[in-house]
Each structure stands twice: as structure tokens, then as C-alpha cells.
ChimeraX commands (.cxc) that place a marker at each C-alpha (Angstrom):
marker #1 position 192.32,13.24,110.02 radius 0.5
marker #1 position 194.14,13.90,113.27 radius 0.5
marker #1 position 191.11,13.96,115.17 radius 0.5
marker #1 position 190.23,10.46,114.43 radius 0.5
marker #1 position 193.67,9.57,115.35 radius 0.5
marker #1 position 193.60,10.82,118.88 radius 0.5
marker #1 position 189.77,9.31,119.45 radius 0.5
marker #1 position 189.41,5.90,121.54 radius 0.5
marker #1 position 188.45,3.00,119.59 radius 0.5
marker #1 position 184.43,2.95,121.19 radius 0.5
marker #1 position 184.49,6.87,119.88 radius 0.5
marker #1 position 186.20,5.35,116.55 radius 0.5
marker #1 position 183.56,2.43,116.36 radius 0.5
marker #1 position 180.47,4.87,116.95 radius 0.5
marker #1 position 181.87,7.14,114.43 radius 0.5
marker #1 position 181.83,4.43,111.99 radius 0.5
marker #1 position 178.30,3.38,112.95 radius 0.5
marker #1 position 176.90,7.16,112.54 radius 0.5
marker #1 position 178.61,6.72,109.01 radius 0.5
marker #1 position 177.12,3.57,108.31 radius 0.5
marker #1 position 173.58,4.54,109.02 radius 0.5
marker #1 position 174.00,7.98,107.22 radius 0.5
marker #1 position 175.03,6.12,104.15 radius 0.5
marker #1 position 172.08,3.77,104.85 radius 0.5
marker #1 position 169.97,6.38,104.92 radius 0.5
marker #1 position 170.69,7.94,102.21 radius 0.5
marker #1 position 170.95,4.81,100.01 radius 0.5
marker #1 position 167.17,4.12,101.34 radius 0.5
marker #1 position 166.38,7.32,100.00 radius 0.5
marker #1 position 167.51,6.68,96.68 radius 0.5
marker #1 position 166.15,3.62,96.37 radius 0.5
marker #1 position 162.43,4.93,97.62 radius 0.5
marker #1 position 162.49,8.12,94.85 radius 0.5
marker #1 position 163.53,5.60,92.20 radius 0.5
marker #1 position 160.90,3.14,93.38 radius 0.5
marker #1 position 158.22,6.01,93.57 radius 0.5
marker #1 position 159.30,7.34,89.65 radius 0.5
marker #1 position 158.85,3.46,88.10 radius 0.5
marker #1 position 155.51,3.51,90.10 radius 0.5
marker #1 position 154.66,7.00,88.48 radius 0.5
marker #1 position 155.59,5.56,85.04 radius 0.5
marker #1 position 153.99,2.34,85.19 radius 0.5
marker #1 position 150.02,4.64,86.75 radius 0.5
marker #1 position 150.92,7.36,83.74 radius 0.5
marker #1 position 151.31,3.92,81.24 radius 0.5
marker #1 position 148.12,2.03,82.85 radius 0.5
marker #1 position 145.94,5.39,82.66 radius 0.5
marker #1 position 147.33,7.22,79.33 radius 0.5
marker #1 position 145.30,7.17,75.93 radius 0.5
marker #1 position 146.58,5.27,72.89 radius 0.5
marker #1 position 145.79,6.40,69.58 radius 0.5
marker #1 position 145.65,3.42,67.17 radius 0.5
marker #1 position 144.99,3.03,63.63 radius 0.5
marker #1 position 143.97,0.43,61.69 radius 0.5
marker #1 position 142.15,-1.49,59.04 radius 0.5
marker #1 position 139.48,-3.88,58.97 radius 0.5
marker #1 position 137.63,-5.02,55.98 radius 0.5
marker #1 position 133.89,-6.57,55.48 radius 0.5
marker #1 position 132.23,-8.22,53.09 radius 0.5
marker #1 position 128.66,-7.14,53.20 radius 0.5
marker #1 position 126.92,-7.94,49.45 radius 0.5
marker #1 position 130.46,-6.02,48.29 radius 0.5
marker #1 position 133.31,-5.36,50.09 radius 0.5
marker #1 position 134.24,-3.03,52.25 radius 0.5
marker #1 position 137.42,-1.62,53.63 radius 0.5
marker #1 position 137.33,0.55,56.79 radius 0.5
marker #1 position 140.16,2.59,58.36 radius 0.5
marker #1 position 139.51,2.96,61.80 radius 0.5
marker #1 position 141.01,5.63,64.57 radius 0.5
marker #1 position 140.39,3.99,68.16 radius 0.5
marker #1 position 141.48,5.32,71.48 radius 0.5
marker #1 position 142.93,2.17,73.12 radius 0.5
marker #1 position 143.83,3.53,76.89 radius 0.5
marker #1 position 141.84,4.45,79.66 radius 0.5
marker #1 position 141.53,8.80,79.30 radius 0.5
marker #1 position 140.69,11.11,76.60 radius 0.5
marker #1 position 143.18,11.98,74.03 radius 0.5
marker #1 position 142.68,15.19,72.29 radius 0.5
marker #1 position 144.26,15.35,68.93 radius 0.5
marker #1 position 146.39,18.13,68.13 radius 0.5
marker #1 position 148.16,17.31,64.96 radius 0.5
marker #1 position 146.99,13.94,62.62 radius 0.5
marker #1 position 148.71,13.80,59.02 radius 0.5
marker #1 position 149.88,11.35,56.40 radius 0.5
marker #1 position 151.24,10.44,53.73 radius 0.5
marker #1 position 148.81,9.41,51.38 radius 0.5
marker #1 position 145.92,11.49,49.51 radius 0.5
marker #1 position 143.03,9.51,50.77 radius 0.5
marker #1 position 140.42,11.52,49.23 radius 0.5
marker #1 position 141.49,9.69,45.80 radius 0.5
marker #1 position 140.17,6.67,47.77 radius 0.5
marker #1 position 137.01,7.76,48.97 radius 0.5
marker #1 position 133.83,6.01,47.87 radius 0.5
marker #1 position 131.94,7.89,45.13 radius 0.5
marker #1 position 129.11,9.10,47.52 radius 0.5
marker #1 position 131.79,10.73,49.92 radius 0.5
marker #1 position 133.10,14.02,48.83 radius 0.5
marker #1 position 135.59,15.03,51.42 radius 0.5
marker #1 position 138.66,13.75,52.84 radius 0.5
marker #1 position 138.01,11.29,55.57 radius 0.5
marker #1 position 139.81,12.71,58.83 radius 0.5
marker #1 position 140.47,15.89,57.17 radius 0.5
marker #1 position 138.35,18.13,60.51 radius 0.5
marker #1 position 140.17,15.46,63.37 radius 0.5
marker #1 position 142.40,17.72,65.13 radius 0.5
marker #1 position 141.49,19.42,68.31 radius 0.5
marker #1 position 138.71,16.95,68.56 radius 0.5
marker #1 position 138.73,14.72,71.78 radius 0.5
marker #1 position 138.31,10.69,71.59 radius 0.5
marker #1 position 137.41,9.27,74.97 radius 0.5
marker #1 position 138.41,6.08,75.80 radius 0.5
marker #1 position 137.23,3.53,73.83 radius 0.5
marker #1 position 135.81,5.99,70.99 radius 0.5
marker #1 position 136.65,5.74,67.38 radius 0.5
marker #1 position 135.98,7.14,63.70 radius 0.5
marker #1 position 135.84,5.01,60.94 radius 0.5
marker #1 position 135.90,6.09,56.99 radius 0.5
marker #1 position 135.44,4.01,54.04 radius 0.5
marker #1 position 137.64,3.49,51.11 radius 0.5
marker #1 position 138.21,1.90,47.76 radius 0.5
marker #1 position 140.84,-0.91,48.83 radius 0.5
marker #1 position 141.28,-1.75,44.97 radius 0.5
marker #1 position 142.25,2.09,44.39 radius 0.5
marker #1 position 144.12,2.53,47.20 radius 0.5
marker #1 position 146.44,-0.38,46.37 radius 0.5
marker #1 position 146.99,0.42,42.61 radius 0.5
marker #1 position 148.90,3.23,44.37 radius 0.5
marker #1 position 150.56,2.36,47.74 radius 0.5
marker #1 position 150.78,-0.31,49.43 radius 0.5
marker #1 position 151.07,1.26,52.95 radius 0.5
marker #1 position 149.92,4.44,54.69 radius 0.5
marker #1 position 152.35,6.20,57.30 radius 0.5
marker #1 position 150.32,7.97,59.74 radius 0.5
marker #1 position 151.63,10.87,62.55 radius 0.5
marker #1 position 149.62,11.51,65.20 radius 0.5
marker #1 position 150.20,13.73,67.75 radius 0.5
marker #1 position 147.78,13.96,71.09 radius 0.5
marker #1 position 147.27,15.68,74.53 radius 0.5
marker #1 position 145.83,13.87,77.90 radius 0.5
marker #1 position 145.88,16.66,80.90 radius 0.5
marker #1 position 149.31,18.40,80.85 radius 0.5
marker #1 position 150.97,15.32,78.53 radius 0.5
marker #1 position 151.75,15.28,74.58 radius 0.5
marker #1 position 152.23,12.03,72.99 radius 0.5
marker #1 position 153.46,11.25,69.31 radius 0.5
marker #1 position 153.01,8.08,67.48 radius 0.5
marker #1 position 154.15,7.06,63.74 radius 0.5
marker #1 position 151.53,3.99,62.70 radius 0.5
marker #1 position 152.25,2.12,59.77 radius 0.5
marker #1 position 149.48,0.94,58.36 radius 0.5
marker #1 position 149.76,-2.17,55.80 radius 0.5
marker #1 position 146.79,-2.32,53.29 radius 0.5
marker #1 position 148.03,-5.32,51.69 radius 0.5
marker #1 position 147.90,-7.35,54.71 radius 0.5
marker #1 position 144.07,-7.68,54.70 radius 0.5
marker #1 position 144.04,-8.67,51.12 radius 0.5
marker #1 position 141.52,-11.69,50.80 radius 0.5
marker #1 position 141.03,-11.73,54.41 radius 0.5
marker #1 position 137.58,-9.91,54.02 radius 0.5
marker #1 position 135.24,-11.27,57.01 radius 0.5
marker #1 position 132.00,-12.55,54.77 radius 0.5
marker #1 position 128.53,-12.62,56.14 radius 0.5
marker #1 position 125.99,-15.25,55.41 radius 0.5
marker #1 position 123.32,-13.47,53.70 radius 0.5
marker #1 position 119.97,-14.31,51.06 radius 0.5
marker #1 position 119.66,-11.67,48.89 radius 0.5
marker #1 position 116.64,-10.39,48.43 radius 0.5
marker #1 position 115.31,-10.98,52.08 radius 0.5
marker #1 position 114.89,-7.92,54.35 radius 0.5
marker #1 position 115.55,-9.76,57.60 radius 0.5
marker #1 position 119.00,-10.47,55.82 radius 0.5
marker #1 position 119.86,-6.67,56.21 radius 0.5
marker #1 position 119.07,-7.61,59.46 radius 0.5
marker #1 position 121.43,-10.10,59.70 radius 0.5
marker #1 position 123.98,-8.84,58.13 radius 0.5
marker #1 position 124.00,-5.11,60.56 radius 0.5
marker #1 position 124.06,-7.62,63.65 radius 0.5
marker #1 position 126.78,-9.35,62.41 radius 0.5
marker #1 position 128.46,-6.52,61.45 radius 0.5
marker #1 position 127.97,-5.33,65.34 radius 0.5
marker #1 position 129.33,-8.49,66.19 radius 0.5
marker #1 position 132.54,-8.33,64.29 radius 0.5
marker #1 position 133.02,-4.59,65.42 radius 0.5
marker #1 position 133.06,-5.41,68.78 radius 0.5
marker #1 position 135.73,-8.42,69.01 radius 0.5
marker link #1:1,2 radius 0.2
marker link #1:2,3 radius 0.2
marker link #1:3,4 radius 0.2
marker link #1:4,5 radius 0.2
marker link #1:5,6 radius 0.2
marker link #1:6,7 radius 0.2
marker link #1:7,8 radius 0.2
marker link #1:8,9 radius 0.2
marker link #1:9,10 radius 0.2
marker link #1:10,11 radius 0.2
marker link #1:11,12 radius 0.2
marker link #1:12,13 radius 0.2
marker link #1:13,14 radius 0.2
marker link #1:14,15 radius 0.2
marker link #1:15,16 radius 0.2
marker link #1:16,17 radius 0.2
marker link #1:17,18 radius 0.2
marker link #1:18,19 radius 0.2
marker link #1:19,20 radius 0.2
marker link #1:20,21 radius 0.2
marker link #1:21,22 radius 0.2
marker link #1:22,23 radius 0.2
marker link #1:23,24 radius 0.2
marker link #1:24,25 radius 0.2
marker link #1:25,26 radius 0.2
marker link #1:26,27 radius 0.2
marker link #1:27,28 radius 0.2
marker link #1:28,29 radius 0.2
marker link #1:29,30 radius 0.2
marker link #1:30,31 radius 0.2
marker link #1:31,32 radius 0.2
marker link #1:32,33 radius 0.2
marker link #1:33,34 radius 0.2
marker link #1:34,35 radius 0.2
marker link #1:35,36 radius 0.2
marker link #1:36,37 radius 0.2
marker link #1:37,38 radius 0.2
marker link #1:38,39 radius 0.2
marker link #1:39,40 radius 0.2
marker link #1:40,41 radius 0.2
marker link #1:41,42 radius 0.2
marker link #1:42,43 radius 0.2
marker link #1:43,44 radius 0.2
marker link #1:44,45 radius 0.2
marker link #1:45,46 radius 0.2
marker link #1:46,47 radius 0.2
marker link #1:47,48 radius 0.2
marker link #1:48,49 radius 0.2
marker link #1:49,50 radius 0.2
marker link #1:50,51 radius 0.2
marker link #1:51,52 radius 0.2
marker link #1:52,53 radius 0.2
marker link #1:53,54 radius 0.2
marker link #1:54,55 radius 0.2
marker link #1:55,56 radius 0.2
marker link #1:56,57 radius 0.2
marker link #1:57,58 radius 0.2
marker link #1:58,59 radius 0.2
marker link #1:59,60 radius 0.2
marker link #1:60,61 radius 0.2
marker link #1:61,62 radius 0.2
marker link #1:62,63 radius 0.2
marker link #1:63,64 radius 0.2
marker link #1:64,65 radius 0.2
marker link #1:65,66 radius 0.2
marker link #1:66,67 radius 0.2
marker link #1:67,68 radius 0.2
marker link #1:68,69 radius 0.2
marker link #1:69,70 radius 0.2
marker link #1:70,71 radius 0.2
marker link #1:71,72 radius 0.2
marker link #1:72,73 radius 0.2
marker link #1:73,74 radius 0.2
marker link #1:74,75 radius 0.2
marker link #1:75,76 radius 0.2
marker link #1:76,77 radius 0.2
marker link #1:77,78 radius 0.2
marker link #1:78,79 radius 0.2
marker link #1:79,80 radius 0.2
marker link #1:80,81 radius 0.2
marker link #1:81,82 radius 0.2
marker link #1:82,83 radius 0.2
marker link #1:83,84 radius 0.2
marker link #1:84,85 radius 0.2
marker link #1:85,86 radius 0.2
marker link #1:86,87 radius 0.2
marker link #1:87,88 radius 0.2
marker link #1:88,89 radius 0.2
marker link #1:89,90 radius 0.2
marker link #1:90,91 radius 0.2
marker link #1:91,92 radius 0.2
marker link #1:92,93 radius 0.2
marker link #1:93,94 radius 0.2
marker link #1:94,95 radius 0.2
marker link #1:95,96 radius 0.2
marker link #1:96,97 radius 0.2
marker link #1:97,98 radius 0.2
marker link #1:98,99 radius 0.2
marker link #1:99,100 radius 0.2
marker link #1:100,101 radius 0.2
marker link #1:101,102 radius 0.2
marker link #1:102,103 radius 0.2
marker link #1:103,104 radius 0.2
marker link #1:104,105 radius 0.2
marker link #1:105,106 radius 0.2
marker link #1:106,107 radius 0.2
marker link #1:107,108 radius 0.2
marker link #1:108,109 radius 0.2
marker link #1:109,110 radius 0.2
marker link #1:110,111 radius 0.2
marker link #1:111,112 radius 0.2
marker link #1:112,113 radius 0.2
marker link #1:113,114 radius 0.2
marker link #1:114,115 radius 0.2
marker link #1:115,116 radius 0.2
marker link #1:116,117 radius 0.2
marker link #1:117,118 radius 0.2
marker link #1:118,119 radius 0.2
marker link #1:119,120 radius 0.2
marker link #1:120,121 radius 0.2
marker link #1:121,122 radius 0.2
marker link #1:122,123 radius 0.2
marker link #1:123,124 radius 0.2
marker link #1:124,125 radius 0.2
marker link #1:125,126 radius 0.2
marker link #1:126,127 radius 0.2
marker link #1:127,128 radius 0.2
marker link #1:128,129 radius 0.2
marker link #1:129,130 radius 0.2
marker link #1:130,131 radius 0.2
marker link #1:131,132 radius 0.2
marker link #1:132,133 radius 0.2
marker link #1:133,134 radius 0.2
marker link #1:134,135 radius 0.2
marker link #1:135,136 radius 0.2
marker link #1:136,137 radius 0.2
marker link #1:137,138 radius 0.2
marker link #1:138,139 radius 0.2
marker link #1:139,140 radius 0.2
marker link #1:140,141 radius 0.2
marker link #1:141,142 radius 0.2
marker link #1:142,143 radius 0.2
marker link #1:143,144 radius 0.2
marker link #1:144,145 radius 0.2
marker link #1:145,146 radius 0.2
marker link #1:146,147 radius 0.2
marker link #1:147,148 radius 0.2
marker link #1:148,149 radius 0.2
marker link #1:149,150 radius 0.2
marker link #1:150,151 radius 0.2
marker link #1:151,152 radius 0.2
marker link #1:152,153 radius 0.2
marker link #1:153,154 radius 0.2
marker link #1:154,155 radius 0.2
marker link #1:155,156 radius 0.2
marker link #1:156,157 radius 0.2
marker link #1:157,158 radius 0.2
marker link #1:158,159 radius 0.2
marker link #1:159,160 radius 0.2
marker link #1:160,161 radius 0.2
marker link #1:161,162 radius 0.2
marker link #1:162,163 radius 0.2
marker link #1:163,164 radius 0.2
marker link #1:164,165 radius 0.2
marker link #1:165,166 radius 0.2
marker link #1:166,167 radius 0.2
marker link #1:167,168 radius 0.2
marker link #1:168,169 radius 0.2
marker link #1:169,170 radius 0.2
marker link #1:170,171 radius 0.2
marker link #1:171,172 radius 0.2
marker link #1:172,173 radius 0.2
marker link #1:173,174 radius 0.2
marker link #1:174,175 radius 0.2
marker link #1:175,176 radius 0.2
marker link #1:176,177 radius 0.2
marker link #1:177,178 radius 0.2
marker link #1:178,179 radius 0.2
marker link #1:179,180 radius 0.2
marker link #1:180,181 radius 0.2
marker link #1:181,182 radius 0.2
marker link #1:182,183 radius 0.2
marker link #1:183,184 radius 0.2
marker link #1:184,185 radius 0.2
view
């Protein structure tokens, strides 16, 4: 303190300028590492899979009610832990014997990749209304969790019907490529 005191004010004023552009500096430097983590967040958000579930239900000479598991993001996701809270195999159409999803951990969706299972809507809502799902996935060296709700009510009535003649084999035609077509929107 009693050095400054005995310096001459141009010493005094190019202390305080030294000062100023240290504190400059290092205010530039925070800024730039806080800049450079958003930018890492916002690349890991852009390029990160997301595991989505959800329901979609077709009318195809009877309806049909099909829970879907997409990867929505742009890398693979490999599933390490996938559970809920709702016996589906109760649900399960007559020809099916297992529990849909019951072999999906530790396998990898890439993006864009699903599975799909069909199930007795009618059954399923005699008994809950909504399935809680917890998924839990890798991506290279990152783990992600997600709790889905998923609302079986909410597609009540709001079956997608195709236009078909029964009887008339280029209706099963028909019907698949509409089928396709709805699948893709």
C-alpha cells in the first residue's frame, strides 16, 4: 500500500491499466469456457438418442393397438435397464405367448429404429388406464434415464381406418400400403 503511495501518477495510471487488462483477461476467459460448455451441451443435445414410447392404433378389418419403442435422436442408444408398471403379457394377443419387450435390454436401437408389440386395448383398459415406463440407456460414455407416461385412453376412438372391400386380395394390398403410409408420418 505504501508503494503505490510513493509511485508517480504515469507509474499509478499504468498500474491501473495492467489491472484493467488482467481483469479483462480473465473475464474473457470466463466468458469463452462458459461459451464453449453451452456449445458442448447444445452438440451432446443435437447428437444424443431419445428413447420414446408410444401408442398408435389401426384399424385394419379389426383394430389394432400398437405400442411402439422409437429412437428419436441422431446415435444409437443401447438399453440397459427398460421396466414398468404394468403386466403386459395379460394384454398380449392370443397368438403371442411372451411378454412383449421382455429380451430389450442390452439391445442397441440406432437412430431411427423401433419395436412395436401388439395388444388388446379393450383388456388393457379394463385395468389401467396408463402405463409408466423407465428406461434407462447408454450412447458412448453417457447414461440417460427417462420416465414416459404413456396414456392408453387418449387414443380411444381415434383408430386411423383404412378403406378396404372385403373379400378382394388387392385390398390386403391396400390396406399394408396404407399401413406403410401411416407408419411413416
Amino acid at each position: 500500500m505504501f508503494v503505490i503511495c510513493t509511485l508517480s501518477p504515469s507509474d499509478k495510471i499504468q498500474l491501473f491499466g495492467i489491472l484493467i487488462s488482467m481483469l479483462t483477461g480473465i473475464i474473457a476467459i470466463i466468458i469463452s469456457i462458459l461459451s464453449l460448455r453451452q456449445n458442448s451441451k447444445m452438440i451432446e443435445n443435437t447428437s444424443r438418442p431419445y428413447i420414446g414410447i408410444y401408442g398408435a392404433g389401426v384399424y385394419v378389418r379389426s383394430p389394432n393397438y400398437y405400442l411402439t419403442i422409437r429412437n428419436f435422436g441422431n446415435s444409437s442408444a443401447t438399453i440397459t435397464s427398460f421396466t414398468y408398471d404394468f403386466d403386459l403379457s395379460k394384454c398380449t394377443l392370443k397368438e403371442q405367448k411372451v411378454e412383449p419387450f421382455q429380451d430389450i435390454e442390452n439391445s442397441t436401437l440406432l437412430p431411427g429404429q423401433s419395436y412395436h408389440c401388439v395388444i388388446d386395448i379393450n383388456k388393457s383398459l379394463k385395468q389401467t388406464k396408463e402405463i409408466n415406463f423407465h428406461v434407462i440407456y447408454t450412447s458412448g460414455n453417457k447414461t440417460y434415464e427417462d420416465e414416459i407416461c404413456l396414456n392408453l385412453a387418449a387414443l380411444s376412438g381415434n383408430y386411423i381406418s383404412h378403406k378396404n372391400e372385403n373379400g378382394n386380395p388387392i385390398s390386403v394390398i391396400s390396406e399394408t400400403l396404407q399401413d406403410i403410409h401411416i407408419n411413416s408420418l
